[in-house]
C-alpha positions in Angstrom: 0.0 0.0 0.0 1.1 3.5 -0.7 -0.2 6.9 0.8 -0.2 10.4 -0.9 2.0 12.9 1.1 2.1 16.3 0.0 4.8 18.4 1.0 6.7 21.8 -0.2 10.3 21.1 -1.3 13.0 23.9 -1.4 14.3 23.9 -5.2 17.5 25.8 -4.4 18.6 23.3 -1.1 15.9 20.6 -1.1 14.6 22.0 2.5 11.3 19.9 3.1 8.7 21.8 5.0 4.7 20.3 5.3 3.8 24.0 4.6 4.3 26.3 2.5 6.9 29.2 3.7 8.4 32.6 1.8 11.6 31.5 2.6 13.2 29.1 3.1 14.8 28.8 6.8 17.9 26.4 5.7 19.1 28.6 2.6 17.4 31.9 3.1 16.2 31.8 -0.6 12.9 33.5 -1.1 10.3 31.8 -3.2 12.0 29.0 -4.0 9.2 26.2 -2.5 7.3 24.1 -4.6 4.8 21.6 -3.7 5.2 18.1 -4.7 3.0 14.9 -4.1 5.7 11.7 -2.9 3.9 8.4 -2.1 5.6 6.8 1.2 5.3 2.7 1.3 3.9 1.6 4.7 5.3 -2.2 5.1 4.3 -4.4 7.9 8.2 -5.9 8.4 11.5 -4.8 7.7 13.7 -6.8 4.4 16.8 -6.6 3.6 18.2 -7.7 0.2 21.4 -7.3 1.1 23.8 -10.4 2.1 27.0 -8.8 3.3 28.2 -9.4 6.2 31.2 -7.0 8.3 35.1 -8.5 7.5 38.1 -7.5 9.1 40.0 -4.9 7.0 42.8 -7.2 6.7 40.7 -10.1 5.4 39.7 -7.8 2.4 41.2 -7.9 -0.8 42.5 -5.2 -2.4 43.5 -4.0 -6.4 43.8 -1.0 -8.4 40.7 -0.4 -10.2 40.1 -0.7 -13.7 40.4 2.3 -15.9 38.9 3.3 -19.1 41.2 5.3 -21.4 39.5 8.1 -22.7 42.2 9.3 -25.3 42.7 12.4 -23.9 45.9 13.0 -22.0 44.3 16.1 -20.1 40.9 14.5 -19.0 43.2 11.1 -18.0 45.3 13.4 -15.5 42.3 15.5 -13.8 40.3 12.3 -13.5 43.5 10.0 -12.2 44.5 8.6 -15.1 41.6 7.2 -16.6 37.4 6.3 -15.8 37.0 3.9 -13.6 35.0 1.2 -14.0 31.7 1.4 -12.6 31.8 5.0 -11.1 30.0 8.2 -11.2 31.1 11.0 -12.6 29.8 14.4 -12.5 30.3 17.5 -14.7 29.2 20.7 -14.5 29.7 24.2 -17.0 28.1 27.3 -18.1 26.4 26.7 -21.2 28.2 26.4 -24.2 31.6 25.9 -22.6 31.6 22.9 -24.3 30.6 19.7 -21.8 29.1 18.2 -24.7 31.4 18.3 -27.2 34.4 16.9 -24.5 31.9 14.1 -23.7 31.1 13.3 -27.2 35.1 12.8 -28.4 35.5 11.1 -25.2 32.7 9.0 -25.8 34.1 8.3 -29.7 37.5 7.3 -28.2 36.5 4.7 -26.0 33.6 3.1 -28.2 36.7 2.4 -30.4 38.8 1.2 -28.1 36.2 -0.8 -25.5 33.0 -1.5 -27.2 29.8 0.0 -26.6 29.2 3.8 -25.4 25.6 4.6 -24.9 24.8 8.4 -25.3 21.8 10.0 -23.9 20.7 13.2 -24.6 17.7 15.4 -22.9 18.4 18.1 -24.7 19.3 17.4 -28.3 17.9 15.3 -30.7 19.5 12.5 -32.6 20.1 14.0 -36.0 21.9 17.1 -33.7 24.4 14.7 -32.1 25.3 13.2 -35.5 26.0 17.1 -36.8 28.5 17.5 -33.8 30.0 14.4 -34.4 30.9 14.7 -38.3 31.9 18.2 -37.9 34.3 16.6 -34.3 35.1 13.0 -36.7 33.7 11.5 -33.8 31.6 8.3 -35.8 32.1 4.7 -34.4 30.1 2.3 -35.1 30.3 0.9 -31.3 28.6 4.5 -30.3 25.1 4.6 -29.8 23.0 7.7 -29.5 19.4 8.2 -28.2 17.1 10.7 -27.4 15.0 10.4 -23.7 14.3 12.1 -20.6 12.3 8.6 -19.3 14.3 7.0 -16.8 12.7 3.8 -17.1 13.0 3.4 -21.0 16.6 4.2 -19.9 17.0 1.5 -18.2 15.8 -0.8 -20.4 17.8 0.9 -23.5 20.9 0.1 -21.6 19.3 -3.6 -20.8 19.3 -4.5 -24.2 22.4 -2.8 -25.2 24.7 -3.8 -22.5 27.0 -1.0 -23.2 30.4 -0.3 -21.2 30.3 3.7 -20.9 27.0 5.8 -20.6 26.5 9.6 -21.1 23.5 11.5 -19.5 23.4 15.0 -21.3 21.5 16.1 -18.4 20.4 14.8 -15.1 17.8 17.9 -15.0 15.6 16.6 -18.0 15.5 13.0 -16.5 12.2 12.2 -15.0 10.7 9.2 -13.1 6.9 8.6 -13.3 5.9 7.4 -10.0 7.4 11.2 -9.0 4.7 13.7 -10.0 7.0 16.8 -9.8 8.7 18.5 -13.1 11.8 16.9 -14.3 14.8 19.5 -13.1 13.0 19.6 -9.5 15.0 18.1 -6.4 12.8 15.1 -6.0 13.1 14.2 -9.9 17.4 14.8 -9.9 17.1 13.2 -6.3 15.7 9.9 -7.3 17.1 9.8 -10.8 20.4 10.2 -9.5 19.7 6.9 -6.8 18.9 4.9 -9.7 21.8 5.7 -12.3 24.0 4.6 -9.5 22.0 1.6 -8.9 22.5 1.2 -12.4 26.2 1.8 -12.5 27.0 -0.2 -9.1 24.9 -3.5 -9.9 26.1 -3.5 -14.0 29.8 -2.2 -13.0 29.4 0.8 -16.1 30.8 3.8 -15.8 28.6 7.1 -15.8 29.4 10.7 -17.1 26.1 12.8 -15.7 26.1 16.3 -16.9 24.7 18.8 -14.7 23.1 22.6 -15.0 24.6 25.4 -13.1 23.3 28.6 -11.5 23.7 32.1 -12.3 26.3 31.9 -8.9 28.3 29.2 -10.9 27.4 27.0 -8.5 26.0 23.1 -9.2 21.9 23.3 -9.7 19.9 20.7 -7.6 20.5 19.2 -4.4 23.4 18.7 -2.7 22.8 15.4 -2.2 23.7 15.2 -5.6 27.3 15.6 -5.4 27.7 13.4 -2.6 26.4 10.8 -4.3 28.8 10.4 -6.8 32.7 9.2 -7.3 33.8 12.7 -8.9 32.8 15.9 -9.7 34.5 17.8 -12.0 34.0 21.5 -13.0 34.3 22.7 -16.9 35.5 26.3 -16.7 36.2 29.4 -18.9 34.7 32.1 -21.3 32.7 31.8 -24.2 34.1 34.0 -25.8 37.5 32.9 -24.9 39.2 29.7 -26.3 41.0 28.2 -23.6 39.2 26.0 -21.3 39.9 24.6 -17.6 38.5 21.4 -16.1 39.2 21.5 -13.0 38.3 18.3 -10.1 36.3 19.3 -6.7 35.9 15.6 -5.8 37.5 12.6 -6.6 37.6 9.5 -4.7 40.2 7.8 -7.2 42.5 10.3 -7.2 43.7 14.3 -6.4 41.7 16.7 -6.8 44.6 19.4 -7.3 45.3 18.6 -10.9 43.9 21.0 -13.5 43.5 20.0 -17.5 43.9 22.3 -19.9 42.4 22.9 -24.0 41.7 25.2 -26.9 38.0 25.3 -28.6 38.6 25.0 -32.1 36.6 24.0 -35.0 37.2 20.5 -34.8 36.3 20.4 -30.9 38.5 20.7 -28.1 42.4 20.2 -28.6 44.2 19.2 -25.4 47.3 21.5 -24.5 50.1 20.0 -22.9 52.4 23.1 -22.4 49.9 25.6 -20.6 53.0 27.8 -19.7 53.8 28.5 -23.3 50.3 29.3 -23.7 49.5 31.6 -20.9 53.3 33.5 -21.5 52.7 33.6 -25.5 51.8 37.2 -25.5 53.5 38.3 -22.6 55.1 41.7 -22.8 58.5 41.9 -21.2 60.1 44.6 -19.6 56.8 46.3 -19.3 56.2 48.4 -15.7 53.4 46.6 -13.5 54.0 43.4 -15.4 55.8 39.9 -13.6 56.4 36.4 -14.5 55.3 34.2 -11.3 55.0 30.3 -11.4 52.8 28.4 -9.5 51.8 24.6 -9.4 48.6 23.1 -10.1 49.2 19.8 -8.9 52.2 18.2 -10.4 52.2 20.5 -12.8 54.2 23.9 -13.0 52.7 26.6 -14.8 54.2 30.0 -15.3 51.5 33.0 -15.9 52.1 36.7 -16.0 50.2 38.8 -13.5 49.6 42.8 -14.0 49.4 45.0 -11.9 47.9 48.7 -12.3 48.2 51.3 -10.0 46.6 55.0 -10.2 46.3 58.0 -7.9 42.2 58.6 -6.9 40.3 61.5 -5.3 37.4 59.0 -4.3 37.1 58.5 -0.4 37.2 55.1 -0.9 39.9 53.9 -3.4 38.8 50.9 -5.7 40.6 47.1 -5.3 39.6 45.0 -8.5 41.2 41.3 -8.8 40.9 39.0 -11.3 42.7 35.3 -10.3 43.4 36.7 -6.8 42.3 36.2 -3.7 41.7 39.8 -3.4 42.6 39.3 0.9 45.5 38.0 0.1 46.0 41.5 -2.1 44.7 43.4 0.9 47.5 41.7 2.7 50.4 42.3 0.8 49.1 46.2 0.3 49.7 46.2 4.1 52.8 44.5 4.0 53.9 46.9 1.5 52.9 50.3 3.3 54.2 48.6 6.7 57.9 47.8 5.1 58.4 49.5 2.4 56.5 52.9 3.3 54.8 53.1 -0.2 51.7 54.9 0.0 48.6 52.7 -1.5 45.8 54.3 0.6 44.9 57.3 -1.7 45.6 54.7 -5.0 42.8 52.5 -7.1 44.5 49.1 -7.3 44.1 46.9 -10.3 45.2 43.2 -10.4 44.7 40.6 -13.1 46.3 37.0 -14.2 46.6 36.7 -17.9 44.7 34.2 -19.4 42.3 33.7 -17.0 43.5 31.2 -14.9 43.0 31.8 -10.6 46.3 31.4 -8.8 45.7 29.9 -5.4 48.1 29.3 -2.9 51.3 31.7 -1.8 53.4 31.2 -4.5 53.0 34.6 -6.5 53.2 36.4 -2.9 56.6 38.0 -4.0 55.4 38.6 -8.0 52.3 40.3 -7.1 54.2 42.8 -4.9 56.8 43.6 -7.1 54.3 44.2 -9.8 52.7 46.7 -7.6 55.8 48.7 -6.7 56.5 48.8 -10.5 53.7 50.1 -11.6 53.0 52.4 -8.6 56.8 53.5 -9.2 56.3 53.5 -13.1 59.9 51.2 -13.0 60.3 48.6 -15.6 62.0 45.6 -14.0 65.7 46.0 -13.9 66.7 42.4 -14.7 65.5 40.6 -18.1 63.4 37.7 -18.7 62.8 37.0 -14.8 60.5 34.9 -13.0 59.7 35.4 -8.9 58.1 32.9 -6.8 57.8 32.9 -3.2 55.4 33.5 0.0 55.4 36.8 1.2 55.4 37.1 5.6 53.5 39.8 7.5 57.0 40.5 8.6 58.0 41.6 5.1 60.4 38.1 5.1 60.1 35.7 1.8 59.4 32.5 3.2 60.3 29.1 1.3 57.7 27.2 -1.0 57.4 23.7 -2.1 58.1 22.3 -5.8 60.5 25.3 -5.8 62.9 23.1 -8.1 60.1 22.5 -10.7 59.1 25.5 -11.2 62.8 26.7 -12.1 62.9 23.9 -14.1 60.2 24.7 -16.5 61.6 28.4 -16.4 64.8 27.1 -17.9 62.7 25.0 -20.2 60.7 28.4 -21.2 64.3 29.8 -22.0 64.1 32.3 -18.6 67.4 33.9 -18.4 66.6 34.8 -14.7 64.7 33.7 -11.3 64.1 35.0 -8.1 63.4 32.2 -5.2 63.5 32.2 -1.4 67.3 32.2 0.1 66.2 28.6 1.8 65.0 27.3 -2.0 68.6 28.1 -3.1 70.7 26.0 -0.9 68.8 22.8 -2.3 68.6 23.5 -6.3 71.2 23.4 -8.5 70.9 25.0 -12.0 73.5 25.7 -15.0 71.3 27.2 -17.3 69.9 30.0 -15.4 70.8 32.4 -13.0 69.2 31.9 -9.3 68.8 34.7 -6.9 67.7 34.0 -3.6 66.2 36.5 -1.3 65.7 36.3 2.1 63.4 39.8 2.6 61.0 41.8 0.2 63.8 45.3 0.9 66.1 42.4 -0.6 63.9 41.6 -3.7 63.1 45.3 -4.7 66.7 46.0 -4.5 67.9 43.1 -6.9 64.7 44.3 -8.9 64.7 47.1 -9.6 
């Protein structure tokens, strides 16, 4: 027997209330509840289907898992070096960044390799798919391609076809029909998401869901949503720009610090496996305000150029833009700067941006951001040619030591960097031919070898 419940579900958080309310008390969102009719089971006993019984961790086997290449070197390193077999993966985008067409050569790849690759689309029809993938060469005849929102002709779909890798394209125009909300709402992408990793789990075949996002960038739905899956990754960049990020938030097969990297072009996305000679190709040398820093993004060293503009303001209240920066971490090293070095910012507007478009996290362009801003509040060029700075900048005005330092160095000699500035500690343990090292134990020390 089943009864009719009706209750008002938050479409923002997935707050359940039995009445309806303005707002909702667990995300402060106004308007966002919207009644829906659920049907709870009332059972006279409790079953369990389930035979497993508790082991002792050392009686458990263990192996690597099973990995899917997917053909693309840069989607391999963010996910860990491959799909693995049987898990979930989430991946979410503004519209038209291109989740589609990644999924789609990803999809072509390992149909060739594998066998069959089942992709379902919400949103497109058939005959749209098959456009995208003669214009992206992406034709096997292992991949399959079908139109439908119903979850249960899903199922049965991937039933007959037995396929090894499935793409939903997207979990908000799945629907259920025993749920008598709109596909899109939290119940629908709530129970949808339960049975696609019933599906995955029982079958052992790996899922790529693709999800909406909001106008705060932030995954649509439930939360629930990303916790039930292996990995979440995040597709990132501008429209009208043509590099692209993917970047991991969870991953239970591997880190979640390592970034992949490509260029929209017309034949789809191109991986790039230099980003450093990307982000630097335009760079401008010798140019006041500008600065070389290197950071790592995972095992990966990447050198950007970050610019810095500085200009004298009447307003009470001068302006601090950032683009990439944690603009705290600016706020910081203004007051590190005025404390030290005496250099007035407090009557200045203060610009900042990373070239590119790429967000540097961590302390390691601490030292590169300030220089920049003495340049260009001092209109100096910086004194010594083709130079790169890394290091964490102190409250004390010290430069502290970083980690990876000899990698980064590394790809600066690669990049054909004729000088580097590094902590005084970093020194002592790299050793370098090709390029000159200068170590610096205080930010008075830095400006002085600068400029």
């Amino acid at each position: 027997m089943a009864k009719s419940k009706t209750t008002f579900v938050c479409q923002e958080c997935g707050y359940e209330s039995l009445k309806w309310i303005g707002k909702c008390p667990n995300c402060n969102v106004w308007n966002s509840m919207v009644e829906e009719i659920k049907k709870v089971s009332v059972s006279s006993g409790i079953s369990s289907t389930s035979n497993s019984l508790p082991k002792s961790i050392l009686n458990i086997k263990s192996s690597e898992y099973d990995r899917f290449d997917t053909g693309i070197s840069e989607l391999n390193r963010v996910l860990g070096s491959g799909i693995v077999k049987g898990s979930l993966t989430l991946i979410s985008g503004a519209p038209g960044i291109g989740k589609s067409t990644l999924l789609l050569q990803t999809a072509n790849n390992i149909a060739k390799k594998y066998g069959k690759v089942l992709y379902i689309s919400g949103e497109e029809s058939e005959e749209q798919i098959k456009m995208r993938g003669d214009r992206l060469e992406a034709i096997s005849q292992e991949l399959y391609i079908v139109s439908e929102t119903n979850l249960e002709k899903i199922e049965e779909h991937i039933e007959n076809i037995k396929p090894v890798f499935v793409i939903i394209d997207s979990i908000q125009t799945l629907y259920k029909q025993s749920i008598t909300s709109a596909p899109g709402s939290v119940s629908q992408v709530r129970e949808s998401s339960n049975d696609i990793m019933r599906i995955g789990k029982t079958k052992n075949i790996s899922f790529f869901i693709v999800a909406h996002i909001t106008k705060q960038g932030e995954l649509a739905g439930p939360r629930v949503l990303e916790h039930m899956v292996d990995t979440v990754l995040s597709f990132e960049g501008e429209r009208t720009e043509d590099f692209r990020i993917l970047r991991t938030m969870k991953n239970r097969f591997g880190t979640t610090s390592e970034i992949g990297v490509f260029e929209m072009k017309e034949n789809g996305l191109e991986e790039i496996s230099n980003p450093s000679a990307v982000f630097l190709e335009e760079t401008g040398f010798q140019k006041e305000g500008s600065v070389v820093i290197g950071i790592m993004e995972g095992t990966r060293p990447i050198l950007v150029e970050i610019q810095a503009l500085v200009s004298e303001t009447k307003a009470v209240m001068p302006r601090r833009t950032v683009v990439g920066v944690d603009s705290s971490r600016l706020n910081l090293i203004l007051a590190v700067l005025e404390k030290k070095l005496k250099v007035p910012f407090y009557n200045c507007d203060v610009y900042v941006n990373v070239v590119g478009g790429l967000d540097v996290d961590g302390t390691f362009g601490d030292l590169g951001l300030a220089l920049s801003l003495i340049s260009s509040i001092k209109s100096k060029e910086i004194g010594l040619e083709n130079l790169l700075v890394v290091g964490e900048l102190g409250l004390t005005g010290e430069v502290r030591p970083i980690s990876f330092c000899d990698r980064l160095v590394n790809e600066a000699e690669k990049m054909g960097f004729k000088n580097v500035i590094i902590p005084f500690r970093n020194k002592e343990k790299i050793k370098s031919k090709g390029i000159n090292i200068i170590g610096v134990s205080s930010l008075k020390e830095a400006v002085n070898k600068v400029f």
